[in-house]
N, C-alpha and C positions, 0 to 999 in steps of 0.2 A: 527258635532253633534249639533243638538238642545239647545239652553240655559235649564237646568233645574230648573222649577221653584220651587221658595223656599217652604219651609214648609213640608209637609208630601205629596209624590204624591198620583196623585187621580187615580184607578184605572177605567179600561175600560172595553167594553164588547165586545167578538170578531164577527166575522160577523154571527158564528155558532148561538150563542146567539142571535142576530136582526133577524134570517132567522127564525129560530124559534116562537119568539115574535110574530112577523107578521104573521106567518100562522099561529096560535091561535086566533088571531084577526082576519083572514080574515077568517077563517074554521067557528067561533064560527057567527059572523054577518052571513055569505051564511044559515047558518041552523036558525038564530031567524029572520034573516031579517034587523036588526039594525046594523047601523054603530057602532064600537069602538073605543075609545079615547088612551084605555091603555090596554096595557097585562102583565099579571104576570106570570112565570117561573119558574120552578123549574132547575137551574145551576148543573152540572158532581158536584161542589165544595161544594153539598151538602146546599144550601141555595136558599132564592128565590129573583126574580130581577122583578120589575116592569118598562116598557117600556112605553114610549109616543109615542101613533101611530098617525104620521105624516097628512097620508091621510087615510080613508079609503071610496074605490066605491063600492057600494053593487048594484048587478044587481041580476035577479033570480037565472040565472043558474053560475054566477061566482063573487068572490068577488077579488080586490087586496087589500092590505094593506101595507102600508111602514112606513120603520124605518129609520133614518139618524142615522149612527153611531157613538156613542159616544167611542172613546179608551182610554177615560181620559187622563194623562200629556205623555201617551206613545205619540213616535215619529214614528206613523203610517200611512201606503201609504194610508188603506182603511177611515182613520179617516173622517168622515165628508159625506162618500160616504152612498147615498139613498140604502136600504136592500128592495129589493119587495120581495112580495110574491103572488101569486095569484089561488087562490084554487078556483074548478070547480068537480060541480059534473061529475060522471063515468060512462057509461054501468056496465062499468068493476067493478066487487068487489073487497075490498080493497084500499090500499094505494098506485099510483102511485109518486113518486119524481123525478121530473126533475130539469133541467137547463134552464134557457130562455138566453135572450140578458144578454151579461157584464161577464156571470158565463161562463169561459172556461173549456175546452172540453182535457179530458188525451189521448196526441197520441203518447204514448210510454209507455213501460214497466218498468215495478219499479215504478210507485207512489200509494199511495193510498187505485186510484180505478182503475178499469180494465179501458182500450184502448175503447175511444169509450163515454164510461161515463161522465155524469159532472164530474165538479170537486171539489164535495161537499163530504167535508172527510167522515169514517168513524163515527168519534162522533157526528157531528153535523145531519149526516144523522139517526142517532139512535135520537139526540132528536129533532130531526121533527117529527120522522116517531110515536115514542110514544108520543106527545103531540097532535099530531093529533088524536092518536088513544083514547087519553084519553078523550078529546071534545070528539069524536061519541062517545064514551060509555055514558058520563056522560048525555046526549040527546037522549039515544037510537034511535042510528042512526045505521042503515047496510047496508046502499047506499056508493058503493066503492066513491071515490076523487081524484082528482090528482091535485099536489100542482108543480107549476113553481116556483123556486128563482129566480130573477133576479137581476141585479145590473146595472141600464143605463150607469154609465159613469166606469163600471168595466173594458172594455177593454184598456181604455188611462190609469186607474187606472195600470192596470196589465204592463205597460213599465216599471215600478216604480220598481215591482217587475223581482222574479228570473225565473216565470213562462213560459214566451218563453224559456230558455233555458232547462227546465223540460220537454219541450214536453204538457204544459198545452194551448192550445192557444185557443181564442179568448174572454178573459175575468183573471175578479180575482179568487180564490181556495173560498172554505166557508171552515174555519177553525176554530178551537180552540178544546185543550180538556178539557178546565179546564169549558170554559164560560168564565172567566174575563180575560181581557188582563193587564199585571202587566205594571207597565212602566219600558220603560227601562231608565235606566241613569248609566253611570259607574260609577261616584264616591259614587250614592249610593250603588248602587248594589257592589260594592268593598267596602264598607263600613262595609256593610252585612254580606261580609263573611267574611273579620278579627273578627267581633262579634263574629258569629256564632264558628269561630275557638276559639273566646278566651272562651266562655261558655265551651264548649268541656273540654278545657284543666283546667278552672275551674272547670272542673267537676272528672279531674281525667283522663280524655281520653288520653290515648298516640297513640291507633290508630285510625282510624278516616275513611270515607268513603266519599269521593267527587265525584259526580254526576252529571250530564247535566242537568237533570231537574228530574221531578216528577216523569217519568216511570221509567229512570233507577234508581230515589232513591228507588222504592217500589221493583225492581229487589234487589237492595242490601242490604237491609234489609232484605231480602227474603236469601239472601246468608250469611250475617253476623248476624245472629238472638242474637250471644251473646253481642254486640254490644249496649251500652244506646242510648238511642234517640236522647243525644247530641252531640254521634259521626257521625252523617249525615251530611252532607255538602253539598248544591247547592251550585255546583261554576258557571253556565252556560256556559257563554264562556270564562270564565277569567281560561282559566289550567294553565299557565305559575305564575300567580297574586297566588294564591289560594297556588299551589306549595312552592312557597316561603313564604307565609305567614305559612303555616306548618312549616316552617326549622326553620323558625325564630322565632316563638310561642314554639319551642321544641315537636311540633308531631315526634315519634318516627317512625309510620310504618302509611305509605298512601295507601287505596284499592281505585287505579279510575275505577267507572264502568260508562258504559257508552255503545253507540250504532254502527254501523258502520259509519257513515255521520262524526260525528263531531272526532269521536280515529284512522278515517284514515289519518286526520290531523296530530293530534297532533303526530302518527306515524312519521312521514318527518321533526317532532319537531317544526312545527306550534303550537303555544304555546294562540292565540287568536282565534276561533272556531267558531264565527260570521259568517252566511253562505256567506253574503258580504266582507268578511274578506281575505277568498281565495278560489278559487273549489275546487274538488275535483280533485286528479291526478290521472287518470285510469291508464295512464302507470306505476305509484309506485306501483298502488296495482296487477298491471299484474307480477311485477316482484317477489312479493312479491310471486302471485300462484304460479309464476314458480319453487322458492324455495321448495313451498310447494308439488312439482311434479305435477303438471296442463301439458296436453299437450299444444301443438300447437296453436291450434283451438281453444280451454278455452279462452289459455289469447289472441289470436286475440277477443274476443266476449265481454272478460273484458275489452279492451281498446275504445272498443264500446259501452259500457254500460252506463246506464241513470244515474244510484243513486248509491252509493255506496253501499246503501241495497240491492242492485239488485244485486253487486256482491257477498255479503255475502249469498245470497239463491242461485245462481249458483256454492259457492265452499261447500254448505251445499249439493245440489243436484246430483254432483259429487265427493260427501264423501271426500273432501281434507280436514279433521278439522283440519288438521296441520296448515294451512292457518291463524286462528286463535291466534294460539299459535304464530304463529310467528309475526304478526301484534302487540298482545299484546306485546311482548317482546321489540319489537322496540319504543313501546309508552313508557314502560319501559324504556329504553335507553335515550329516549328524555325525560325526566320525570326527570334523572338525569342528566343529559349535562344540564339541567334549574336550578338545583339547588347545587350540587355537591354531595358527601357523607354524608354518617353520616345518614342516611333515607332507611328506607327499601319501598319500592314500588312497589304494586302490579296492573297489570290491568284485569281487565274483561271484558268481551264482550260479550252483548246481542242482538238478534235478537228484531226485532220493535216489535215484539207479548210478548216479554220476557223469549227465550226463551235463556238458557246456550250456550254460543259457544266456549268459549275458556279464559284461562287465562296465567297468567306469571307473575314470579317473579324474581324483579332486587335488590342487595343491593349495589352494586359498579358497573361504568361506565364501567368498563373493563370485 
């Protein structure tokens, strides 16, 4: 891991964020004509972010624009990598979004976006598509566009990453939901959540709710409503860390929720959920269908499967929700084999949309 540098780390902006920037710069110049220096944003996290645009070429009927990405003291592959954008008037009405060179391409099921498509997430692709759309209004324009991302050096970028193995090939993903990229560092971010545990527990909280990140925390608040605000808990990938810090701070009763990808881990009692950390086992979770009465064929298609998500909408779409139940159970299991007794432990499990799949509850290992 990277040295952490001291003081307060400095936050970053993910590639969703620069892709964005830049076609606001390139959309707003192609329609006045004038190059731009800088672009301001409106961030998912509810604030605004001002960009320094790199280059920008204004011709009549096409403009590009670029961003070199800033990720702040994060330890990221894309840090540093040029964000194009290059927006062109249409025939066509409306907002076209594509991919160019560096931005690879989904050729498999379970990510995203469909087979075929870049591979420019859902969020990032909502705030393109509305910041684009907000330039033409704000110009009274109704001439359709079509905007290319591109990233030159994304595809040496993308060995760096997990993406070959997802089925994303010939470039990097355009990610992020939030807009800013946090840094990571463990001893902070372990830092953070013994705080966050001890606030809790000065607050009174004996049970508490630890979380992967932002989606399933707004799931679980969603599920534990009676709950004070400072019994939530991002742990990310520290479940084993986080775990013990509850036994040891005196949390009485733990609800992990959380999504498929990182609870079929910690299921098998992977206890560190960093997706570099370890894969996915399809054959675990094939057997786990089995359990759940899957035929044949299922867990043959399971142990072929691309995401873990993938197989959570296959045991959704042939109604096994027992499959659930019992996955939680077993994070439960591992939940306490990591810490011993004395802790009640619940887990739940969400689908990526946020939608209920299953839960379970453990108070002793046996």
């Amino acid at each position: 891991m990277q040295e952490v540098p001291k003081g307060k780390l400095r936050e970053g902006y993910t590639t969703g964020s620069c892709a964005t920037a830049a076609t606001k710069a390139a959309l707003t110049a192609l329609i006045t004509g004038e190059s731009q220096t800088e672009s301001t944003i409106y961030l998912p996290i509810k604030r605004f972010a001002t960009f320094h645009i790199e280059s920008c070429e204004v011709t009549e009927q096409r403009v590009t624009a670029s961003i070199i990405k800033d990720a702040g003291d994060d330890p990221d592959a894309t840090h540093g990598a040029l964000i194009v954008s290059t927006v062109s008037w249409s025939v066509e009405p409306g907002i076209v979004l594509d991919g160019g060179v560096g931005v690879g391409r989904a050729t498999k099921d379970g990510l995203p976006v469909p087979v075929g498509e870049a591979a420019i997430n859902p969020v990032p692709r909502k705030m393109i598509r509305e910041t684009a759309d907000a330039v033409l209004k704000e110009y009274g324009i109704s001439k359709g566009i079509k905007i290319v991302i591109s990233v030159p050096d994304g595809e040496e970028i993308a060995k760096k990453t997990l993406n070959g193995r997802l089925g994303i090939i010939g470039g990097i993903s355009i990610l992020g939901t939030r807009g800013i990229v946090v840094p990571f560092s463990t001893a902070a971010y372990k830092a953070s959540i013994i705080q966050a545990i001890s606030v809790a527990r000065a607050s009174g909280c004996e049970h508490i709710a630890i979380t992967t990140g932002g989606r399933s925390e707004k799931c679980a608040m969603k599920q534990f409503p009676e709950l004070s605000e400072e019994a939530f808990v991002e742990m990310g990938d520290f479940v084993g860390f986080t775990l013990k810090q509850c036994k040891k701070q005196g949390i009485k009763s733990v609800s992990m929720v959380g999504m498929m990808g990182k609870f079929s881990k910690v299921a098998m009692g992977i206890m560190m959920v960093h997706s570099k950390s370890a894969p996915i086992d399809f054959h675990f979770l094939a057997g786990v269908a089995s359990e759940a009465g899957a035929d044949s064929a299922l867990i043959e298609e399971i142990k072929n499967a691309n995401t873990a998500s993938q197989v959570g909408d296959m045991m959704v779409a042939h109604g096994h929700l027992p499959f659930f139940e019992r996955l939680c159970d077993y994070c439960c299991l591992s939940a306490l084999q990591e810490v011993g007794t004395g802790i009640v432990v619940d887990t739940s499990l969400y689908s990526m949309k946020g939608e209920f799949l299953g839960k379970a509850v453990r108070n002793d290992i046996y």
